[in-house]
N, C-alpha and C positions, 0 to 999 in steps of 0.2 A: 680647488676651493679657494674663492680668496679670504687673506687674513686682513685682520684690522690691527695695526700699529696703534697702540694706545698712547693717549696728548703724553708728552714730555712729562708735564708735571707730572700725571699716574707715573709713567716710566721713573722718575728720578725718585720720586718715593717709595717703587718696589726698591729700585735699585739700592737705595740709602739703606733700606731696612733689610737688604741681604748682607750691605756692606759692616753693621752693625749687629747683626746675628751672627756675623765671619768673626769679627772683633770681639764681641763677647764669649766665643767657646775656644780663643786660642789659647788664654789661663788654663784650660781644659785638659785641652791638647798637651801642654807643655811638663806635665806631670810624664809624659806618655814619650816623648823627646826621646828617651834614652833608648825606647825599642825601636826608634828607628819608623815613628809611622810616619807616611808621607803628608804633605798638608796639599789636598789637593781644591782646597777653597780656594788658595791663592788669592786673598784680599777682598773675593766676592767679583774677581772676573771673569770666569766662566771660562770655557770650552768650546771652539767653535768645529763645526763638524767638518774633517779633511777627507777624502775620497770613502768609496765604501768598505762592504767585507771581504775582505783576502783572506782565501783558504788558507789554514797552517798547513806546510810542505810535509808530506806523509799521509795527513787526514783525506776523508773522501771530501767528495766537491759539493760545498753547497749547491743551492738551485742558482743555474743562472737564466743568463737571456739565451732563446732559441736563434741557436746561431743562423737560421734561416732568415730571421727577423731583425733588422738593424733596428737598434734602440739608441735614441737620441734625448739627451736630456735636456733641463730647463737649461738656460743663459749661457748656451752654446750658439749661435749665432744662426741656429738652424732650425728650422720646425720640431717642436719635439714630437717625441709619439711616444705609445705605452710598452708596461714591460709585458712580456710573453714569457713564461717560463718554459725551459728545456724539460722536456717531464720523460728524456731517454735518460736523464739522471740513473747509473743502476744503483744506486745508495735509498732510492724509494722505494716504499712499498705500491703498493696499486689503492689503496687507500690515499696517499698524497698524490700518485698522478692523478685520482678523480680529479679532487680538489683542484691541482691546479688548470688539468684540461677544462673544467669548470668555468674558473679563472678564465682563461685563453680563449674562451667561446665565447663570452661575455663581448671581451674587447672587438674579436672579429665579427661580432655582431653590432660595432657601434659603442659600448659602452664605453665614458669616461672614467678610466681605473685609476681616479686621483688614489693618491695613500690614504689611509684609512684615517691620520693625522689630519690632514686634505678636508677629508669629509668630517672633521669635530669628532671623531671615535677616538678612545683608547687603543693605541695599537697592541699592549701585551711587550714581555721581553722574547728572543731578543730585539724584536721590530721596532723599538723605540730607539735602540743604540744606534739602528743603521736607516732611521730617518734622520732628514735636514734641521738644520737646527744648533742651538747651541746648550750645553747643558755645562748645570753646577753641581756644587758638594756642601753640603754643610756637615760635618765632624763634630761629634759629642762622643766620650767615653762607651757611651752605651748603644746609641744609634748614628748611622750618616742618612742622611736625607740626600738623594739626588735628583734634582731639580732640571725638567725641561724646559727652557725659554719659551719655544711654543707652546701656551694654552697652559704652563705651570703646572704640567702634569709631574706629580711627583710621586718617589719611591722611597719607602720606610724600608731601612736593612737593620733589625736589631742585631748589637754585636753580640758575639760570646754566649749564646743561647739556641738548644737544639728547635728544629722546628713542632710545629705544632702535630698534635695525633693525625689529624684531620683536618687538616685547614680550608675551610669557606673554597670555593672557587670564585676570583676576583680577577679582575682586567690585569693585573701587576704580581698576582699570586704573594705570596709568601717568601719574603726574602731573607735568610740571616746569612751573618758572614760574620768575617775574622782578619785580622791581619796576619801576614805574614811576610815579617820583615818588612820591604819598601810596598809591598803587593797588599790590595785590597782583595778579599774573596768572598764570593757572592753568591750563596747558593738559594736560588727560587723552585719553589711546587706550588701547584695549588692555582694553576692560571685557568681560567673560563675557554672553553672552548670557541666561543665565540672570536676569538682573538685570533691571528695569525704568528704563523714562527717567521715570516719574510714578507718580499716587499712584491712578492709573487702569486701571493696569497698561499704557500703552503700549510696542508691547515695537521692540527695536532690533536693530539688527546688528550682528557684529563692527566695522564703519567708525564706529561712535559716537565723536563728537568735541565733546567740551564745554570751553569757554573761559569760566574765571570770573572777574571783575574785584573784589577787596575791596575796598573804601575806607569810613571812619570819615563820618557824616554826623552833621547837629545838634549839633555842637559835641562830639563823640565818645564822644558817648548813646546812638548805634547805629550799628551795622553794617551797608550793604549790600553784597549782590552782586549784581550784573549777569551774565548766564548766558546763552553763544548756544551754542545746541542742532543740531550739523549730522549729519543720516545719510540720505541719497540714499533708503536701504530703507527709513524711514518717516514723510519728511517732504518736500511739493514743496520744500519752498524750508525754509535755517535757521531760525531762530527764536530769539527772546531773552525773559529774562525776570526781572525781580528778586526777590529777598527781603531780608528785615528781619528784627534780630537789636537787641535792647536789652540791653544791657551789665546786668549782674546789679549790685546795689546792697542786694539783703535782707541783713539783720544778722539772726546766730541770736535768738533770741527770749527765751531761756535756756540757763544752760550744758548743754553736753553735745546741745542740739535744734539742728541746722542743717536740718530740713526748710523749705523754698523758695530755702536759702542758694545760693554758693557752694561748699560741701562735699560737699552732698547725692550720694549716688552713687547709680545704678538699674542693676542688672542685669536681664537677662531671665530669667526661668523657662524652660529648655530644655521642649519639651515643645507640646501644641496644647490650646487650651480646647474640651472636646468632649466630649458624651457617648460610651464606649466603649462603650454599647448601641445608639448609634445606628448601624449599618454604612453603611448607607444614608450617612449625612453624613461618617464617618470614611474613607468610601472616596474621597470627594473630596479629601484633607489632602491636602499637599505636604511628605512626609518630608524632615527637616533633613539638610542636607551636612555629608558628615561628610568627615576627613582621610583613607578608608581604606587609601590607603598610603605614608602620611606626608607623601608630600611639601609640604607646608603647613607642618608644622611643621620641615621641612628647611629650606623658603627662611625662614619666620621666623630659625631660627639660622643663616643667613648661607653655610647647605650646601647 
């Protein structure tokens, strides 16, 4: 799906107004120094995304590619193609091989399996940590806000607070955490099924329970998170898995150009990349969710 780089000026005004939202909660923060919490705002630079998810050594194996099927990605010098997922994974139940055989019938039938990011969708966690992209932190005593560059999808984590009885199912579910020590901890329920747990499509149940660990590695050059994956409905046993995030350091190049910077914004193009003569392929889309009777934007404003 293509994305629209928003004019400089929109860019340097989100960007001003993170760098200044960074700047006003580090008084915040600085109460909090002594426990050792990490600052992973870092001045409002952001995060940019480093290779994908690597199994932790002992855990079973996430989904990957069917090793029968060479998968080639974007801005490798080569055609790319889609992913296929391996569904002899034995960590699944036959409930996630539907799904992803589903998945994989799709593509060898033609379909364009851009990421669901791609298509203007919410991807869900963990799907959002192991798309492209660059993400932020904003730190408050009580809450951190993590911010995706693409499309400004972002995540409320209240601190110090157990989760809710029954939490809404939403695109981002329910998230609270805590610190411990240099480590962010992240516990989410409460996600829509409508979402995916990968970039495979494996799909999940209402009981999706994902726990992410942040902490600063390499001298605080990059970001990992450690990610343990538990849902009874599609997986024998949890699973974990990390990613890698390199702290942005590009300087705009000339005034007024912050493309690769820290300013850069991307929104998505509502809408699917598709021939509208093709029916045949257009009958496949999966039409965008819409609010249609507000309540989305009731719970945004606090009603």
């Amino acid at each position: 799906m293509a994305k629209a780089v928003i004019p400089c000026v929109a860019a340097k005004r989100a960007s001003l107004t993170l760098l200044l939202l960074s700047a006003a909660f580090v008084p915040a923060l600085a109460a909090d120094e002594a426990q050792n919490i990490p600052d992973f705002m870092q001045g409002g630079m952001g995060w940019n995304s480093a290779g994908g998810l690597v199994a932790v050594p002992g855990s079973p194996s996430p989904v990957v590619q069917d090793p029968k099927i060479k998968f080639v990605g974007n801005n490798t010098g080569s055609q790319p193609t889609w992913r296929v997922g391996d569904i002899n994974n034995p960590n699944l139940t036959q409930f996630a091989k539907d799904g992803i055989k589903k998945a994989n019938d799709m593509v060898a039938e033609g379909f364009a399996m851009y990421n669901r990011t791609s298509r203007c969708w919410e991807p869900g966690i963990p799907s959002l940590n192991i798309s492209p992209g660059r993400t932020y932190f904003l730190q408050t005593p009580k809450e951190v806000t993590i911010i995706w560059q693409r499309d400004q999808i972002a995540r409320h984590v209240y601190l110090n607070v157990p989760h809710s009885a029954n939490p809404k199912p939403s695109w981002n579910g329910e998230s609270v955490g805590h610190y411990e020590g240099d480590t962010l901890v992240v516990d989410t329920i409460g996600q829509t099924t409508k979402s995916f747990v990968d970039l495979y499509r494996t799909p999940h149940s209402e009981k999706l329970h994902v726990v992410e660990r942040y902490r600063m590695i390499d001298g605080g050059k990059k970001l990992q998170v450690e990610m343990t994956i538990d849902d009874p409905a599609s997986f024998v046993q949890p699973w974990k898995g990390t990613k890698v995030w390199e702290k942005v350091t590009t300087q705009p190049t000339a005034t007024g150009n912050v493309t690769g910077t820290f300013a850069e914004e991307i929104r998505c193009m509502d809408g699917e990349m598709v021939n509208p003569l093709n029916q045949v392929y257009a009958s496949k889309l999966e039409p965008l969710p819409t609010d249609k009777d507000g309540a989305e934007q009731r719970h945004l404003g606090g009603g």
